[in-house]
C-alpha positions in Angstrom: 127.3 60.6 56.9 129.4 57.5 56.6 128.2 54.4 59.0 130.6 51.6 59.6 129.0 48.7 58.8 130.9 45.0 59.9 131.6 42.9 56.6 128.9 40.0 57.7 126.3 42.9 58.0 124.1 41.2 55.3 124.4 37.9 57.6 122.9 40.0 60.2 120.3 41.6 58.2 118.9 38.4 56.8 119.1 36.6 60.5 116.7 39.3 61.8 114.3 40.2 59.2 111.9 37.5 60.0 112.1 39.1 63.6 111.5 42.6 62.2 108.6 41.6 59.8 107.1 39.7 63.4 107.0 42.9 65.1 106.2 45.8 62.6 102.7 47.0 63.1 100.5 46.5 60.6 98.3 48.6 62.7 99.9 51.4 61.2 100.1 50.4 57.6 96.6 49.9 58.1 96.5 54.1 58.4 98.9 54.6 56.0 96.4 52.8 53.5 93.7 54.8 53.7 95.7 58.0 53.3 97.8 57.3 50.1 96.7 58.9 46.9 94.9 56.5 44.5 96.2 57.9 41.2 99.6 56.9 39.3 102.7 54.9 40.8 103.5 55.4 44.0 107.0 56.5 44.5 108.1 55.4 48.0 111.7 56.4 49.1 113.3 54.2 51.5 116.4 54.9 53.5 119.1 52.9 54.6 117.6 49.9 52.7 120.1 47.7 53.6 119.0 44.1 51.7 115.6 45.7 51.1 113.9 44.0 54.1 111.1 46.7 54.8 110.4 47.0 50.7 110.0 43.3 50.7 107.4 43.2 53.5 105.8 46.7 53.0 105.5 46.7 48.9 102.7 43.8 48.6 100.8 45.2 51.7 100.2 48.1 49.6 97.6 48.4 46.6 98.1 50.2 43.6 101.2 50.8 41.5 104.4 51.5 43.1 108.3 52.5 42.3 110.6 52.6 45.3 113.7 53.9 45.7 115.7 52.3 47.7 118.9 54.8 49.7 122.1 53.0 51.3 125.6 53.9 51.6 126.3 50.3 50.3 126.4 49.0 46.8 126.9 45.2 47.8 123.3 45.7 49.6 121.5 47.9 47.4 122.3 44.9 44.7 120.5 42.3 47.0 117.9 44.6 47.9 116.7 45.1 44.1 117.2 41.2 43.2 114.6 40.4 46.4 112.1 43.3 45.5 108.6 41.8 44.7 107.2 42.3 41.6 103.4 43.1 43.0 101.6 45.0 45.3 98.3 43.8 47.4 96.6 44.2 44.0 99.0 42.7 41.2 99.6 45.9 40.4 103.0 46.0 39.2 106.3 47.0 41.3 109.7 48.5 39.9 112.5 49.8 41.9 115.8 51.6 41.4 118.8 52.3 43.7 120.7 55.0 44.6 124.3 54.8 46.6 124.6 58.4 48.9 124.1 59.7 52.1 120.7 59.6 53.0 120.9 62.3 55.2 121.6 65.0 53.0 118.5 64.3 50.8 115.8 67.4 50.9 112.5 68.5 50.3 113.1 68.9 46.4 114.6 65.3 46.2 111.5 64.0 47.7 109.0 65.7 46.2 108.0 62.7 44.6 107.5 61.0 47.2 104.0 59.9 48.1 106.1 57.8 50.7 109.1 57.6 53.1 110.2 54.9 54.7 112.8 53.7 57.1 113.5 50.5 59.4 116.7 50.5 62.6 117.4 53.9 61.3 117.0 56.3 63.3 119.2 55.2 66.2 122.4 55.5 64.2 121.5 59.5 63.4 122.5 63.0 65.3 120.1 64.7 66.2 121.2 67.1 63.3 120.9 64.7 60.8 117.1 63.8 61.8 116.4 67.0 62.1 117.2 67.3 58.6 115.8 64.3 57.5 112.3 65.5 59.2 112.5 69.1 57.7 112.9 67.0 54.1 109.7 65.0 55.0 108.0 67.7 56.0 108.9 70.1 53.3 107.8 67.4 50.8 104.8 66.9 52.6 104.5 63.2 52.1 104.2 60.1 55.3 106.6 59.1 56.9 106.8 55.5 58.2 109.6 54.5 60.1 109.6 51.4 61.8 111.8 49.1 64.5 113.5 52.0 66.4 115.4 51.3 69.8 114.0 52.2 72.8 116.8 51.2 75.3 114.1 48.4 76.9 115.7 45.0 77.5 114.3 42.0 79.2 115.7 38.9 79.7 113.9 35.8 81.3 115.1 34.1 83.4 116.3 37.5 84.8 119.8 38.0 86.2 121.1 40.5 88.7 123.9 41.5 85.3 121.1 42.4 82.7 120.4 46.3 84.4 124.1 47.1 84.1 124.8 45.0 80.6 122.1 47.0 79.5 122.6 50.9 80.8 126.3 50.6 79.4 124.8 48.8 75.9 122.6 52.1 76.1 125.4 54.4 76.8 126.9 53.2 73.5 123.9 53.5 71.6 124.5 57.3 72.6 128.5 57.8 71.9 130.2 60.1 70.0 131.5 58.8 66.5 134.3 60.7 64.4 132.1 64.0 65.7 129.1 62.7 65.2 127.0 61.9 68.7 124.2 58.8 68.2 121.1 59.9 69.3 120.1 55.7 70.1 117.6 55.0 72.2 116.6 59.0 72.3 116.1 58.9 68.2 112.0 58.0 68.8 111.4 60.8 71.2 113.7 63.3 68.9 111.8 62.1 65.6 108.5 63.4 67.1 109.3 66.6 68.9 111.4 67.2 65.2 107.7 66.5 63.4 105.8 68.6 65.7 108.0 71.3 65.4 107.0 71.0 61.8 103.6 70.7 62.6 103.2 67.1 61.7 101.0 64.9 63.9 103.2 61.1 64.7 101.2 58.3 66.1 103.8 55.8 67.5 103.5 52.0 68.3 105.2 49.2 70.5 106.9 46.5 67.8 109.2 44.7 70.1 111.1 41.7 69.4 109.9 38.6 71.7 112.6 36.0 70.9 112.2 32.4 72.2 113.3 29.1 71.3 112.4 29.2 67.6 114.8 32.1 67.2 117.5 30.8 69.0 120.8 31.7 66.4 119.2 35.3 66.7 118.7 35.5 70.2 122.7 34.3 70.6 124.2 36.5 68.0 121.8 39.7 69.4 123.2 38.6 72.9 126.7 38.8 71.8 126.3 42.1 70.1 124.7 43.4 72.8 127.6 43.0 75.9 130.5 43.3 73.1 128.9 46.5 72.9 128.7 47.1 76.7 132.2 45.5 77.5 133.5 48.5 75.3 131.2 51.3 76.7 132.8 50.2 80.0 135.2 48.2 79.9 135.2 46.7 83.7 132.3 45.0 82.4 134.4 42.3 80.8 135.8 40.6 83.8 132.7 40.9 85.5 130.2 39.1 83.4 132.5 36.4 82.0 130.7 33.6 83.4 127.5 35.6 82.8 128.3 35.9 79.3 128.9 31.8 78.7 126.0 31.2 80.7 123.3 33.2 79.0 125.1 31.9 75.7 124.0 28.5 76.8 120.8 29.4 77.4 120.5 31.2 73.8 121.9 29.2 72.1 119.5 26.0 73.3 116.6 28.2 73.2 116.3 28.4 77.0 116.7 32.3 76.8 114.0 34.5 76.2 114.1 38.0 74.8 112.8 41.4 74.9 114.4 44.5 72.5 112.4 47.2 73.0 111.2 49.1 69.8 108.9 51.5 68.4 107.1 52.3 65.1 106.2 55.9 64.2 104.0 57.0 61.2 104.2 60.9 60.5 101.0 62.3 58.8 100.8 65.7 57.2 98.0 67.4 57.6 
């Protein structure tokens, strides 16, 4: 799997990450805490790393000794990823890290059978169903948690509401789901297709809300999200364009003075073997 990422992807990365570390659930980390083994270093695999945004929040919420591995298909962000890893967990004890450049979705149960630890943030909506499938028979197979954390659920909400948003938002959502050189996205469906996948396995999920709720003191993220998201419905339908023109430079406004406020529906799932 190859994903095509824009070349000001690590712009976007770092504009969001203090939205994604707002709406992860701790809830669940709180579970994943009491189930960890307490002996040794703690290997934790994570996948698409990107500029190691979930490693950077995750690592010192976690006791005990830890070395994470950190997947992406990029080099450029694996580098920045293992510059901003911390150097301690919850306790001081210490942190290391090493990268490795691949595709993520060919990894197996032998190459994580280290693993006391998966991990995974905005993942899962870029995969075919295939490829999670695989991804969960690897987890599984290994036997290890699973966290994966800030996956799409197709739920938008815009305040003020406009008549616009429903259709902006079923054609965004139809592009979350297109076909890609073969390869069909599962989107919005990836939540619901990563926990049927575990149960097949017979690995109990528990699944919570971590939505982004964007008002005036993210304002630069609530415009470029905006932008993103009817770019990417202008080109799922294309009669879109002429059509929300003057929607598009008046919700622009709004974001971009903080006047706009924003839902993005998203969910957290921790898979437990038993």
């Amino acid at each position: 799997m190859s994903i095509d990422l824009p070349p000001d992807f690590a712009r976007w990365l770092a504009l969001r990450e203090p939205a994604d570390v707002a709406a992860r659930s701790t809830e669940l980390v709180d579970t994943l805490r009491a189930t960890l083994p307490g002996h040794g270093p703690r290997v934790v695999h994570d996948l698409g790393a990107g500029t190691g945004s979930l490693a950077r929040w995750l690592a010192p919420l976690l006791p005990g000794a830890q070395h994470w591995i950190l997947h992406d298909q990029d080099p450029d962000l694996l580098a920045r990823a293992r510059a901003g890893m911390p150097a301690t967990a919850a306790d001081g004890a210490p942190v290391t890290v090493e990268t490795r450049q691949g595709d993520l979705t060919r990894l197996t149960a032998a190459e994580l059978a280290d693993a006391a630890l998966v991990t995974a943030s905005a993942l899962l909506d870029m995969l075919t169903g295939e490829e999670l499938d695989r991804l969960v028979a690897a987890c599984a197979g290994a036997r290890c948690p699973a966290l994966f954390l800030i996956s799409v659920t197709g739920a938008v909400r815009l305040t003020p509401a406009d008549p616009l948003d429903d259709q902006v938002a079923a054609a965004f959502n139809a592009h979350q789901r297109r076909t890609v050189n073969g390869r069909r996205l599962l989107g919005p469906d990836a939540v619901d297709a990563c926990a049927a996948a575990f149960a097949r396995h017979g690995v109990a999920v528990q699944l919570r809300p971590s939505p982004w709720q964007l008002g005036p003191d993210q304002a630069a993220l609530a415009a470029e999200w905006f932008t993103g998201w009817l770019d990417a419905a202008r080109e799922e339908r294309p009669a879109l364009t002429a059509l929300t023109d003057e929607y598009a430079r008046r919700r622009l406004a709004a974001a971009e003075t903080g006047r706009l406020g924003v839902l993005v529906g998203h969910v957290d799932l921790l898979a437990l073997p038993r």
